[in-house]
N, C-alpha and C positions, 0 to 999 in steps of 0.2 A: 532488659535484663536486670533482673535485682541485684543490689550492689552495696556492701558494707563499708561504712568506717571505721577505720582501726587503730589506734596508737599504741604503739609500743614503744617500753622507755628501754633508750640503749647508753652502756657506760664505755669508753675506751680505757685503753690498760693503765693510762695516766688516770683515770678517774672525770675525766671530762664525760657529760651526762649529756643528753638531748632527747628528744621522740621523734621517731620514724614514723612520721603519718602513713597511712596506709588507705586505699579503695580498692576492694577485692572483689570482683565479681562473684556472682553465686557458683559458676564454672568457667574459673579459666584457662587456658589454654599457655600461656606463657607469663613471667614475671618480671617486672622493668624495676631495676633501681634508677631513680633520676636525680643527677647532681645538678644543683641552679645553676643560674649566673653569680658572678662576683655581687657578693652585698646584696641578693636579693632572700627573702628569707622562705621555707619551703611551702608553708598554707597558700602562699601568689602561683602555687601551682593544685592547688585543690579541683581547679575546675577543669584541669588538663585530667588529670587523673582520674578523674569522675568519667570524663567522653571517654577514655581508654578503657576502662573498665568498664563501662557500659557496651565493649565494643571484644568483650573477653579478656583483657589483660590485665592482670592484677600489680597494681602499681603502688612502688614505694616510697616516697618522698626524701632522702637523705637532707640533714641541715649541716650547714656550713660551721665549723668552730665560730660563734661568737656573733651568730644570727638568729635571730627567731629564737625555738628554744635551746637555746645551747644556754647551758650555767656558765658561762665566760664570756667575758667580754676585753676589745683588744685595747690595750692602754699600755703606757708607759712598764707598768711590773707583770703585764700578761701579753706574752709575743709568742708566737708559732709561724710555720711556713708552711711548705707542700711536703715536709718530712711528715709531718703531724697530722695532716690533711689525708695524705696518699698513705702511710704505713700503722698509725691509731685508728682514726674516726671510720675510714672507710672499710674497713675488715670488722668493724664491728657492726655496721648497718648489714653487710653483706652477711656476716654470722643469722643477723636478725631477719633475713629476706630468705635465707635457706633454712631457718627451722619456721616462717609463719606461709611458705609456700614451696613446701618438699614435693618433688617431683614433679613440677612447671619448668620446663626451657629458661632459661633465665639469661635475661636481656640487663644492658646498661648500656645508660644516654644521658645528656645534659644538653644545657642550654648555654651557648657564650663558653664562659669559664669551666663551667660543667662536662661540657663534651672535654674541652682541655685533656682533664683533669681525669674522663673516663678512658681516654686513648693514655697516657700517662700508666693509671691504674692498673687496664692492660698489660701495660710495656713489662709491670713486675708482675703482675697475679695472670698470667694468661688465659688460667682455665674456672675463673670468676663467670664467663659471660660466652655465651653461642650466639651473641647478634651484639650491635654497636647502632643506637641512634642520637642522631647528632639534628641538631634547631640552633641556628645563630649563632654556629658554632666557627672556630678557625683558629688557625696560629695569630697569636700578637705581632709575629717578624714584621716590620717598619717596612719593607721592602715590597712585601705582598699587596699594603694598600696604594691605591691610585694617588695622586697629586689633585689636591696639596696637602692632603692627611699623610702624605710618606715624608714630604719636609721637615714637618712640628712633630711627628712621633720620636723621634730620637731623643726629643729635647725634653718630653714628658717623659718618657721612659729614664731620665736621668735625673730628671726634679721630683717626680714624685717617691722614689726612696727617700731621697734627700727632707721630702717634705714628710714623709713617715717617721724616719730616723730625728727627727726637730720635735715635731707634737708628742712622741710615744707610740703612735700608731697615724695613720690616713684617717685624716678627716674627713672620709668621702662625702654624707649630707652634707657638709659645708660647701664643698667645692663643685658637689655635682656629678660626681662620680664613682661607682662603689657604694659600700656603705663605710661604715669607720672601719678599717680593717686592718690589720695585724702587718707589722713593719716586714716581718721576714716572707708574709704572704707578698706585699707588694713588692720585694726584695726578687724572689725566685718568680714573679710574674714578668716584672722589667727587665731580668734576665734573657729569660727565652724572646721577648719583645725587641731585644736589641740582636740579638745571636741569630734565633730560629731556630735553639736548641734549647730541649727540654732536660734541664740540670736542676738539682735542689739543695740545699746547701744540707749536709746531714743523709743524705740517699746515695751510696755507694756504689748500687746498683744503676748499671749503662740502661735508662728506660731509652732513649733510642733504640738501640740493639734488641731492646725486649720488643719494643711496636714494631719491630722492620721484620721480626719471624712471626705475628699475629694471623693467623686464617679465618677469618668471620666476614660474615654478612653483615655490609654497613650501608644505610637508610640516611641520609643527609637533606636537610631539605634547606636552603637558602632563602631569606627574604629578598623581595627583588629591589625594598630602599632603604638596606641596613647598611650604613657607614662604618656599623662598629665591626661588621660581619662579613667583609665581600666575599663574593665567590670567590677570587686568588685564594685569599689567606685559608678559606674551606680545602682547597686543593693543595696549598703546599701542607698543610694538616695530615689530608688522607698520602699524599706520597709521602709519609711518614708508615704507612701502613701499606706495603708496595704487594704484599700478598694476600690482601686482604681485597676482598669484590664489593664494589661502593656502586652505589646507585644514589644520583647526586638528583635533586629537583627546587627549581626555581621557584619559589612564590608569590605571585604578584598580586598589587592589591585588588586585580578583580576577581580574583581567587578568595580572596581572605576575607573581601567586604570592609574592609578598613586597610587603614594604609601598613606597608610591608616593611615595617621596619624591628628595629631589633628585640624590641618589648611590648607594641602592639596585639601580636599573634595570642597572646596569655589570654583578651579577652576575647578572642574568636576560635579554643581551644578545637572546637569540632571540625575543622576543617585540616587541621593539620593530623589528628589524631583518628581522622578516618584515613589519612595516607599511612599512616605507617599501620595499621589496625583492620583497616578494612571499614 
């Protein structure tokens, strides 16, 4: 199927600027906005969007405040959270995904952080999206993951604000985790990671309450050697969404042809994207 590249430049009402890549097929059938991982920037998803689109669905890349192309980046005098994430940036990509594919079913998924952040989004916009796909996706809750990753999460989930609120921002390159990322993202992230509850500092709005009445068809697919990702934390995730019909799938590496872990699948996009695509 013939299949276009697209960019379009989007601004939120603060004035923060980025481009929503886009692969749109010649005829498609439905429209995905897809939110990354934490610190990962949106082109590391071109060739996911390429197999989907070749596959009918026209896919829209959303970028993270302060990644890739975003005019901001996070330091000491530019901070944000999931206030700015979930109620700015994202109603503007979604503006830009409902005038460059009017009248397409209109899907929204992420990866890790991204799925997060699309059950989240839901919780306040509920009539944004008719499907929910989720890749390496789960709650942070501490509790969720197995031992001995449930002993040392506590302790990272309470140093690393600590080590954001010290540099101006998370020095994720440095440490290996994330990318450099905004104090109040890692802030409302180490939250829910200690709690198991999705609160934002600046969001008024109960997004629990909002996710616990969502109805939609959810597509979840699990790496079978992702430590970042286990199946628990997938599951207390979706029983956040108790009305919502989830169709959960395991992917191991003889599936994937590479090992199944939580950022490998990016270079074996076609295997995952004929599961949710056909």
């Amino acid at each position: 199927m013939t299949t276009r590249a697209h960019e379009y430049p989007v601004v939120a009402d603060d004035g923060h600027r980025w481009t929503l890549l886009a692969r749109i097929p010649e005829r498609s059938r439905a429209s995905l906005l897809w939110l990354p991982a934490l610190g990962v920037a949106a082109k590391h998803y071109i060739p996911f969007a390429e197999s989907l689109a070749q596959r009918g669905v026209a896919v829209f890349l959303h970028e993270w405040r302060g990644n890739g192309s975003s005019d901001v980046r996070a330091d000491r005098a530019h901070d944000w959270g999931y206030r700015e994430l979930l109620l700015q940036d994202l109603p503007a990509s979604e503006a830009a995904v409902a005038q460059a594919a009017a009248g397409n079913p209109r899907l929204i998924g992420g990866h890790s952080l991204g799925g997060q952040l699309a059950c989240c989004r839901l919780g306040l916009a509920p009539g944004i999206a008719q499907g929910l796909w989720l890749v390496a996706s789960g709650s942070p809750y501490w509790r969720t993951f197995p031992a001995p990753n449930r002993l040392w999460l506590p302790l990272a989930y309470r140093f690393l604000p600590w080590l954001a609120r010290w540099r101006g921002a998370l020095p994720g390159r440095l440490i290996g985790f994330g990318g450099n990322e905004a104090r109040g993202v890692i802030r409302d992230w180490a939250r829910s990671g200690l709690s198991g509850i999705y609160r934002a500092e600046g969001i008024a709005a109960d997004m629990e309450a909002g996710m616990s009445q969502i109805r939609l068809p959810v597509h979840a697919l699990v790496m079978a050697d992702d430590w970042l990702g286990p199946a628990a934390s997938l599951r207390f995730l979706l029983s956040k969404l108790p009305e919502s019909q989830a169709e959960v799938e395991i992917v191991d590496a003889s599936a994937l042809a590479a090992r199944a872990d939580h950022f490998a699948w990016m270079k074996k996009p076609d295997v995952l994207a004929a599961k949710f695509a056909g």
